[in-house]
N, C-alpha and C positions, 0 to 999 in steps of 0.2 A: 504494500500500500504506500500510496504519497506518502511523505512524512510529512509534510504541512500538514496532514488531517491529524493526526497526534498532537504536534502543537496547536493545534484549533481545539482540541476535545481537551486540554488542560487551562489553557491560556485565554480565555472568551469573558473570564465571570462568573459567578455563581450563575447567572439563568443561563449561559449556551454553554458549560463545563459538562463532559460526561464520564463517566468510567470506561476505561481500557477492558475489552474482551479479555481473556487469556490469551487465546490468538494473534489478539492485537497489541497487546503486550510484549509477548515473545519475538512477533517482528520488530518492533520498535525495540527491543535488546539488541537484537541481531543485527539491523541497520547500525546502530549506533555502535557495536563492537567492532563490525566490518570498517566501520569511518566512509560509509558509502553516500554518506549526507555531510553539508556542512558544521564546523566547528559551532558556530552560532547557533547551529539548529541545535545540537547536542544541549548547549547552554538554554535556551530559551524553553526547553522541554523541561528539563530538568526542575528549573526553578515555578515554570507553572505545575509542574506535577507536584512538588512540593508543596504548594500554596493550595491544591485542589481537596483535597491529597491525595495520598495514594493507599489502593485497598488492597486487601488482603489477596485477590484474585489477579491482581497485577503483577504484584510481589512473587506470586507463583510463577507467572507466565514468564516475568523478569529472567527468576532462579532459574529456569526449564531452558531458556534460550543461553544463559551461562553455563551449563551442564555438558554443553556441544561443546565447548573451546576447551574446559578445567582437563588438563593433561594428569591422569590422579595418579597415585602409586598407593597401592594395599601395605600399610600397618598395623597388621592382626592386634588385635586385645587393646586398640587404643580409644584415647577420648578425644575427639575435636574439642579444641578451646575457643570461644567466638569472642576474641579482642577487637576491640571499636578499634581504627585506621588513624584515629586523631590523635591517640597515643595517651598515656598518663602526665600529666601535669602537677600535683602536689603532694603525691607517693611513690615509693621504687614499686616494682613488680617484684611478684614472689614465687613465680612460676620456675625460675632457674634450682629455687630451696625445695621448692616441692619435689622437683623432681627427685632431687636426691633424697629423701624420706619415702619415696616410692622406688626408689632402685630397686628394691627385693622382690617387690608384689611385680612384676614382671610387667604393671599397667605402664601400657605408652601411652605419651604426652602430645597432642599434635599442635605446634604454634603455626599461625599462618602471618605473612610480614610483609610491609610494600613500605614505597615511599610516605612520607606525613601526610596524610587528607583533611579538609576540611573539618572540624573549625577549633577545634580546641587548642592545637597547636602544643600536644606534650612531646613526651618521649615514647618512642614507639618499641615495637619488639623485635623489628627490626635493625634499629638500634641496639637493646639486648642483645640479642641472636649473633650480633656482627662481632660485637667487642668481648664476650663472655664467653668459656669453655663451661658447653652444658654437658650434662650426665647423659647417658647411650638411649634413656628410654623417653628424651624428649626431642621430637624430630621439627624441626625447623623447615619450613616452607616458602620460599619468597614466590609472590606472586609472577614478579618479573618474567620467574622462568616457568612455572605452572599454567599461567592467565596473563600473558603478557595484553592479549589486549585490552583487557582492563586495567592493567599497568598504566598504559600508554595514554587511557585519557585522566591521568594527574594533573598533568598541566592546566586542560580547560577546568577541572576542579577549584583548584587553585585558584586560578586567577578567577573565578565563579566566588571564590570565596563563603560558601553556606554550605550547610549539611544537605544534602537531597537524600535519593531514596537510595542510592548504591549505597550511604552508610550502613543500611538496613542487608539489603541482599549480600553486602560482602563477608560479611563477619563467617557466613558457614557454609564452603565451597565444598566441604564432603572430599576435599582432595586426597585421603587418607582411606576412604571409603568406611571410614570406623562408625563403629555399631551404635557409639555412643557422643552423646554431645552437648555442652553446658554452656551457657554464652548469660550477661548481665543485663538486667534491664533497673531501671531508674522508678517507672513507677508500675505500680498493679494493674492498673486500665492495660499498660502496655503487654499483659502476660497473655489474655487468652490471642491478641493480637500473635505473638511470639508463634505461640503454640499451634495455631492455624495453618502458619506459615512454614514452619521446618518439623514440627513431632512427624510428619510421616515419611521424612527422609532417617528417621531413626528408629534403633530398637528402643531407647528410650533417650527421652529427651528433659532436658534441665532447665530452668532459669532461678537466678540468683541477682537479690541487691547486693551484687559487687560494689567493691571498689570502683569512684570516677568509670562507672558503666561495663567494668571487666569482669569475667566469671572469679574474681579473687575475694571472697569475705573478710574485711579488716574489722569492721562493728557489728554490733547485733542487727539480723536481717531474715530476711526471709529465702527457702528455698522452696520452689515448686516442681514436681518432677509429672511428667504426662507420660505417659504405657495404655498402649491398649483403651485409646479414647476416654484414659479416666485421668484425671489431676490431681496431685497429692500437694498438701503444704503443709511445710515446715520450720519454726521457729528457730533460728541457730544464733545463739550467745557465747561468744569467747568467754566471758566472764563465768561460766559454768564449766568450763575446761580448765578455770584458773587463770586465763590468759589478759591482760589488762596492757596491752598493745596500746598508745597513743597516733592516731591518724596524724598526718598533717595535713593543715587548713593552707598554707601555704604552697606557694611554688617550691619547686626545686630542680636544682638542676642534673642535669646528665650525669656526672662528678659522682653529685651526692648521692643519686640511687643508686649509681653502683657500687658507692663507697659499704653501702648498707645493706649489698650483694654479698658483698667477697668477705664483710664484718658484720654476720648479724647478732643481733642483741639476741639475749636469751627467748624474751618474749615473741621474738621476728619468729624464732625459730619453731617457738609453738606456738604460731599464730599458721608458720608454713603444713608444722605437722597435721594442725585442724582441717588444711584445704586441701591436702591429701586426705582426710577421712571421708570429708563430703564427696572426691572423686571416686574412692576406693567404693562409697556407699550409691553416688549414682553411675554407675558398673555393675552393679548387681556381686560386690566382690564383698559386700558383709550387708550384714540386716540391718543394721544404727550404726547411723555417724558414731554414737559414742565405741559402739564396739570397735567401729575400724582405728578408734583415737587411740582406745586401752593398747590395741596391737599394736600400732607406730611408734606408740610412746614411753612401752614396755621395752 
């Protein structure tokens, strides 16, 4: 189809605005991955799709026409991590510690990394993944060479400067083919959304108030786990593990998270071993977070 009729069906207004088929969705991925349309048009789609919004059947159609390009490699017994593209801004990541408190349980770790996207403008895992010697059972992905062409529209991102909907679709490319997969969301309204969207690319599927939007638990939060068209939630408190971890509310910079990588505090560390329990627990690899903690931590 024209691509002017996509930009017409986001871009018109609330009264001429309408929703993307699947169908039509999935074209309008594919053109745009292809770069068979103008730069400008990418942009102008983007930002009324955003503005319109965009629905959960879209999102599908999106993920479906990304599924043709994602070059995947099979890592038995792992968990897809869905990390936001804009990276962390006023915490380190603690995906590198967990790993190593899961060395033994044999669960792989999948990170997925590109260049910084739109808008937060932290540190990415990419960043991570470049400068830091991880443990054998966390496998590191860059998009570049997986999905280069969604690589490749960074730039009109950038310089678009706003979050669109590829924040949404990128986070869980399945690149790993793994059975299992936990990605962050910010509010509750956003979870049955989530779960719409990818629980049936999975044996089971997770979300979590992470950390600045990451599957990583620093404060008391909530986790939701969906199997089999049913939703489970779960209340998880560091402070019931003993654990009394301080966030920062502030910036930091590159430096400092890795400083608190390579040195972590006692409480870092069982703060890492609690988010290995929740992986080890949404795995199907123990019955309670608390059981998989007693084993970590023993």
């Amino acid at each position: 189809m024209d691509f002017n009729k996509y930009i017409h069906a986001v871009g018109t207004g609330p009264k001429g605005n309408r929703d993307l088929s699947f169908e039509e969705s999935q074209d309008m991925m594919q053109q745009i991955l292809n770069k068979s349309i103008y730069t400008e048009q990418i942009a102008a789609f983007l930002l009324g799709w955003r503005l319109k919004p965009e629905t959960t059947e879209e999102f599908k159609g999106a993920i479906a026409a990304c599924d043709g390009y994602i070059q995947s490699t099979t890592v038995e017994n792992s968990i897809e991590l869905g990390y936001p593209f804009d990276g962390k801004a006023k915490n380190p990541y603690i995906f590198p510690l967990v790993g190593k408190v899961l060395e033994d349980s044999k669960l792989n770790l999948i990170i997925i990394g590109d260049e910084q996207q739109p808008a937060k403008g932290g540190i990415t895992t990419k960043d991570i993944c470049s400068h830091i010697e991880l443990s054998k059972n966390i496998h590191y992905f860059d998009r570049k060479k997986f999905f280069n062409e969604l690589h490749q529209l960074t730039d009109v991102r950038v310089k678009l400067g706003l979050r669109t909907g590829f924040n949404t679709i990128e986070k869980l490319p399945r690149v790993a083919n793994s059975a299992y997969a936990i990605t962050g969301v910010f509010h509750k309204p956003y979870v049955k959304k989530y779960v719409d969207i990818f629980s049936e690319r999975y044996e089971r599927f997770a979300l979590i108030q992470g950390n600045e939007g990451t599957p990583e638990l620093f404060s008391k939060g909530r986790l939701w786990i969906a199997k089999d068209k049913t939703l489970e939630e779960f209340i998880i408190d560091p402070e019931y593990f003993g654990i009394h971890y301080k966030k920062s509310w502030e910036k930091i910079t590159y430096e400092e998270s890795l400083a608190q990588l390579k040195d972590p505090s006692d409480q870092y560390l069982k703060l890492a071993t609690l988010n290995a329990a929740i992986y080890l627990f949404v795995t199907d690899n123990a019955k309670s977070i608390e059981q998989a903690y007693e084993m970590l931590d023993g």
